[in-house]
C-alpha positions, -999 to 999 in steps of 0.1 A, spaced: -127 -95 10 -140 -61 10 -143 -45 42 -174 -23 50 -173 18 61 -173 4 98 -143 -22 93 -117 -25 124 -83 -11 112 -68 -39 138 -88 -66 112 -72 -50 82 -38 -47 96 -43 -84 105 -52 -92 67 -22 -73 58 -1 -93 77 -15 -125 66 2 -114 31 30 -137 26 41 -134 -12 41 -98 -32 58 -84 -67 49 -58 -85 40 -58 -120 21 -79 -142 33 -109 -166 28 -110 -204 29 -131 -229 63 -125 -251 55 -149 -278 43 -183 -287 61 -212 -294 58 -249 -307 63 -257 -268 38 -233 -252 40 -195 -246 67 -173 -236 66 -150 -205 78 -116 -191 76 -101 -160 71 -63 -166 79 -36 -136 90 -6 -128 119 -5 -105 136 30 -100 122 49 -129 129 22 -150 114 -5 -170 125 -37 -158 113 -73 -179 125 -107 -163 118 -136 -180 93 -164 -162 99 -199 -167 64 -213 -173 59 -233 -143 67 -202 -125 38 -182 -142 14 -190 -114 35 -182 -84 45 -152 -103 5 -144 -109 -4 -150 -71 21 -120 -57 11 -99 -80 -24 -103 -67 -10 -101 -32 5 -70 -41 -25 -57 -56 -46 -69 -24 -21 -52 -4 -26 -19 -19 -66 -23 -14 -62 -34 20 -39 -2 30 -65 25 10 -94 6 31 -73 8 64 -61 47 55 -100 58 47 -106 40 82 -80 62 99 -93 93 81 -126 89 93 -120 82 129 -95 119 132 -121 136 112 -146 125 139 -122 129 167 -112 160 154 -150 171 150 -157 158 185 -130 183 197 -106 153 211 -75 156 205 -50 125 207 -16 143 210 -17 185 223 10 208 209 31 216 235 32 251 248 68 268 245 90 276 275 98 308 267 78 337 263 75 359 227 95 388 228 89 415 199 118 419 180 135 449 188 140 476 156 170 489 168 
């Protein structure tokens, strides 16, 4: 589901929530056999190239997180443009949701002595 400009963040935080299964990656195809197809699961996992073999009847549970994941990622750009836009019009408006705190002690000029 693709959320319109005016989507509640609290409705994609929800949807990201409702995300139960993720992995990164994808799978691929290693090589055929008499039986059926072979398959990898290809990620990277610190700044390495990672490949786990996928039992076949594992393939489509496999496929479905990596579609959560990708979901996932879509959901949290949607939610961050969302957040973006409502400081930019805060910020615009001249509201401000948390003010700096003024310092307890005066300035003093540094001496040169």
């Amino acid at each position: 589901m693709n959320h319109p400009a005016s989507a509640d963040p609290n409705s994609i935080l929800k949807e990201i929530a409702s995300i139960q299964q993720m992995e990164r990656g994808n799978i691929s195809v290693t090589r055929q056999t008499p039986e059926g197809p072979l398959y990898n699961h290809q990620t990277w996992e610190n700044g390495k190239n990672i490949c786990r073999y996928v039992p076949r009847s594992q393939v489509p549970a496999v496929q479905e997180a990596i579609e959560g994941y990708q979901r996932f990622k879509q959901l949290t750009e949607a939610y961050a443009r969302q957040i973006i836009l409502k400081t930019r019009e805060e910020r615009a408006a001249g509201v401000k949701k948390t003010p700096r705190p003024k310092s307890s002690s005066p300035k003093t000029p540094k001496s040169s002595n």
